[in-house]
Residue, then its C-alpha position, 0 to 999 in steps of 0.5 A: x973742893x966743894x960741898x958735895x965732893x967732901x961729903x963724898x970724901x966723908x961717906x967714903x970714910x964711912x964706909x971704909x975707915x978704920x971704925x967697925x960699923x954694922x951696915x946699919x950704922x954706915x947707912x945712918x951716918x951716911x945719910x946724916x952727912x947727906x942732910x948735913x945743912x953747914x959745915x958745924x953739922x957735917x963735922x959733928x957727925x964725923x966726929x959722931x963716926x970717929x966716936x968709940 
């Protein structure tokens, strides 16, 4: 799997998952792990969207 393919997978979650999330914060989350430059920044932000 590749880079592009888990931040689809996580852009998927995103939008999907159990988090309710106004449209607001789905778009920054999103755009957070496309600019995502190592894994370190990608998993910190889905920590960031798993957050309560």
């Amino acid at each position: 799997m590749n880079e592009e393919q888990i931040k689809a997978i996580c852009k998927f979650l995103v939008e999907y998952g159990n988090r309710n999330l106004n449209d607001v914060e789905k778009e920054l989350l999103k755009q957070a792990v496309d600019q995502s430059h190592n894994w370190q920044e990608l998993f910190l932000t889905m920590m960031m969207a798993s957050k309560h």
